[in-house]
C-alpha positions as CSV (number, residue, x, y, z in Angstrom):
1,X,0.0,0.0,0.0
2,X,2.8,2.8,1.2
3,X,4.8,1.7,-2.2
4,X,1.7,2.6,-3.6
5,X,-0.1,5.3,-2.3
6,X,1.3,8.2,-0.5
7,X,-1.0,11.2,1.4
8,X,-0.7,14.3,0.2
9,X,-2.6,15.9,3.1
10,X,-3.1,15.3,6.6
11,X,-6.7,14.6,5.9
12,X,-5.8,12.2,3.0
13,X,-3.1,10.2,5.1
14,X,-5.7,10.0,8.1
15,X,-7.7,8.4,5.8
16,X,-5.1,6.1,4.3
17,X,-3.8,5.1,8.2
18,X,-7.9,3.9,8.5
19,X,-7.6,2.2,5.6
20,X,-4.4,0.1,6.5
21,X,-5.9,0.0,10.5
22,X,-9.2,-1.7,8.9
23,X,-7.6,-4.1,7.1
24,X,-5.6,-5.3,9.7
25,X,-8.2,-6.3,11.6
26,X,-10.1,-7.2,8.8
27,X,-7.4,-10.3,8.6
28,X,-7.6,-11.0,11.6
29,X,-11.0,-11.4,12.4
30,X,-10.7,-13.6,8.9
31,X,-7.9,-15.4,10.5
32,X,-10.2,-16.4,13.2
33,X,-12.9,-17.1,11.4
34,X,-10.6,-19.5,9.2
35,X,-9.3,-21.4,12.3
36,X,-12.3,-22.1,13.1
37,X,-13.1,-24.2,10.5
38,X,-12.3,-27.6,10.4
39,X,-10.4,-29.8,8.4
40,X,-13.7,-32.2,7.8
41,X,-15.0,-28.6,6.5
42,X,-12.4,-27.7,4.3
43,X,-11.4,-31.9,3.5
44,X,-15.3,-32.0,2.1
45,X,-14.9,-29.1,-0.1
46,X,-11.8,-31.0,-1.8
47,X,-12.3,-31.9,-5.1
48,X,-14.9,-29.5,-5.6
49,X,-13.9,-25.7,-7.1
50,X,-14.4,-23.2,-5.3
51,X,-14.9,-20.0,-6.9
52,X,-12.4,-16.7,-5.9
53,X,-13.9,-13.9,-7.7
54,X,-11.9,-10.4,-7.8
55,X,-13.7,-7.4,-9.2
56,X,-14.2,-8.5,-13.0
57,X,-11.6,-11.4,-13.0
58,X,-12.3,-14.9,-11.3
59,X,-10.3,-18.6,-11.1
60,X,-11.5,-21.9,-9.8
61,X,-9.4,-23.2,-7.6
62,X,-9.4,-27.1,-5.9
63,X,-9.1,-26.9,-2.5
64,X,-7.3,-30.5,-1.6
65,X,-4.4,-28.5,-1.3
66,X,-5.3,-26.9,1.4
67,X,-7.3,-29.6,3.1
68,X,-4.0,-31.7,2.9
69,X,-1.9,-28.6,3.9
70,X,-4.2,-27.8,6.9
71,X,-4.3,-31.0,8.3
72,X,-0.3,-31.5,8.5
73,X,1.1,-27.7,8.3
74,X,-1.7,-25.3,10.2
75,X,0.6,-24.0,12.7
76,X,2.9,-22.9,10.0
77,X,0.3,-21.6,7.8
78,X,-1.8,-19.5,10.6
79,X,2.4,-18.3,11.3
80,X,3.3,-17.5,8.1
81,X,-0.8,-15.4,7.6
82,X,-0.4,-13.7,10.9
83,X,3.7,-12.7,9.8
84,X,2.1,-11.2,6.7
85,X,-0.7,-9.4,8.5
86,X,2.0,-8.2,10.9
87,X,4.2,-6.7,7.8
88,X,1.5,-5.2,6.0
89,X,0.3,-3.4,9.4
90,X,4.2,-2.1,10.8
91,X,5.5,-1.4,7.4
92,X,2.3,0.3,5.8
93,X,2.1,2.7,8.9
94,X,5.6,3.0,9.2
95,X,6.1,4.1,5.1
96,X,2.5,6.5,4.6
97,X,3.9,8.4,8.1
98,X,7.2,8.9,7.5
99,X,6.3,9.6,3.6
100,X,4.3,12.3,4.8
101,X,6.7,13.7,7.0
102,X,9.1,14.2,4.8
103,X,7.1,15.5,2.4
104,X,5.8,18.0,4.3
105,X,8.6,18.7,6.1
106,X,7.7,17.3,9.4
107,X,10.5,15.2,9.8
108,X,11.9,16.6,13.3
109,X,7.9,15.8,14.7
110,X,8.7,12.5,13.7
111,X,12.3,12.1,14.7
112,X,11.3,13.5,18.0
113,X,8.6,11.0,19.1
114,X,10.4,7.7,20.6
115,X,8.4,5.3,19.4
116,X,8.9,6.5,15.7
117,X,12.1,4.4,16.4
118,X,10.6,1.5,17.8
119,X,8.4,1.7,14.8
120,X,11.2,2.1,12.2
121,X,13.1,-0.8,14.0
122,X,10.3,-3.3,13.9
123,X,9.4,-2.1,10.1
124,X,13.3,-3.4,9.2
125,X,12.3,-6.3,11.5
126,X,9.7,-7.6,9.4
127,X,10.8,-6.1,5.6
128,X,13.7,-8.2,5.5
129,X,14.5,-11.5,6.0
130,X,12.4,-13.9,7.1
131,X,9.7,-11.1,9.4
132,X,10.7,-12.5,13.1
133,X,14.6,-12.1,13.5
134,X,16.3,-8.5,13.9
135,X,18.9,-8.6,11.2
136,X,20.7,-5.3,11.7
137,X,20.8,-2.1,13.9
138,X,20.3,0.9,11.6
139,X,23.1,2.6,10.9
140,X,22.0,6.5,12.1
141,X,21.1,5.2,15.4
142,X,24.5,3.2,15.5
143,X,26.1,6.9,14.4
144,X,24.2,8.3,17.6
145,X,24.9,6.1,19.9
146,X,21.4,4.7,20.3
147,X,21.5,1.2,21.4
148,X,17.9,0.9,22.6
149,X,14.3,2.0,21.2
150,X,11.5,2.0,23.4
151,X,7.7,2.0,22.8
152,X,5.0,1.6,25.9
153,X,7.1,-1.6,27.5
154,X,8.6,-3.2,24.6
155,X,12.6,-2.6,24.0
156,X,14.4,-3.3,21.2
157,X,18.3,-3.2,21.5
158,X,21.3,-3.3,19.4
159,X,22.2,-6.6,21.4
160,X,19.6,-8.5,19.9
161,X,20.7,-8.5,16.3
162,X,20.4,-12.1,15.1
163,X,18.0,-12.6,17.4
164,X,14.5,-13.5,16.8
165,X,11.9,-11.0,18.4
166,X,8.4,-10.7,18.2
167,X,5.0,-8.1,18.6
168,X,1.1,-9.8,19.4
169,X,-1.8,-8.4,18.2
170,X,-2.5,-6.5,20.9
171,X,0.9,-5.0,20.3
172,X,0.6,-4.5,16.9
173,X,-3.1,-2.8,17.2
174,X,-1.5,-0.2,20.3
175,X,1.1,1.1,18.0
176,X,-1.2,1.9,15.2
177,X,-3.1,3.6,17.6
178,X,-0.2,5.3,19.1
179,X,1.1,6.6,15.5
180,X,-2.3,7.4,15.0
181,X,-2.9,9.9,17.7
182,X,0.6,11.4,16.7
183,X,-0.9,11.8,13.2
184,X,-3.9,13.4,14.2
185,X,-2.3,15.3,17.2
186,X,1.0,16.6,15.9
187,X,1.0,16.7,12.5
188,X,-0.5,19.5,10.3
């Protein structure tokens, strides 16, 4: 969406942040929905096609795929939905606000709010790589001397490159609504 779409007023990037914050939860009230589903449920529907229509284009698809997937690999698969829930949510906040900022020339309002860090941190954390290990510190903290971000009572540090680190939904659903209010409150 951010790669996308960028707001050229506050008004407009209020709207885009409402946009990403409703489809966030829009996959994960999907999500929930899904798992509770069965495998008998989606097992019965293999073999049969199941329609997936998107605007004027459609494609059958057979779902023994994902019965057999299901039964042997839900874990991973709920993981690997909820990792790309989490990236879309971080990442499309993080790029439409910082976008903005610069654009506008709002970029010390940014710089100056401490989770903004925590925020750009956790974006890197799930851009690159595989979405769950800190990979690298960035280098303009490094040049600061900032070893440690902090947001509410999460900390990220500089000691846990390679590590793998983590946000729930709760977490995830608090910092929109934290770079929200900074949106709304602070920005013009």
């Amino acid at each position: 969406m951010a790669d996308e779409v960028s707001a050229d007023s506050k008004e407009h990037l209020i709207s885009l942040l409402n946009a990403a914050r409703a489809a966030l939860l829009y996959g994960f009230f999907i999500e929930t929905l899904a798992h509770k589903l069965t495998n008998v449920t989606v097992a019965a529907a293999a073999g049969k096609a199941f329609r997936f229509e998107f605007g004027d284009a459609s494609v059958n698809l057979d779902l023994g795929i994902l019965a057999g997937q299901l039964t042997e690999f839900e874990r991973e698969i709920r993981g690997n939905y909820y990792l790309q829930l989490e990236h879309q949510a971080i990442r499309t906040f993080y790029e439409l606000v910082y976008t903005y900022c610069k654009r506008s020339n709002q970029t010390s309002a940014y710089a100056s709010e401490p989770f903004m860090q925590f925020a750009r941190v956790w974006r890197n954390v799930v851009s690159h790589g595989d979405g769950a290990v800190l990979r690298e510190w960035p280098g303009s903290l490094k040049k600061k001397g900032v070893t440690t971000v902090r947001w509410r009572n999460r900390v990220l540090m500089e000691s846990q490159v390679g590590s793998q680190v983590s946000l729930n939904i709760v977490d995830i659903i608090n910092l929109q609504e934290d770079v929200y209010a900074f949106c709304q409150e602070k920005l013009q």
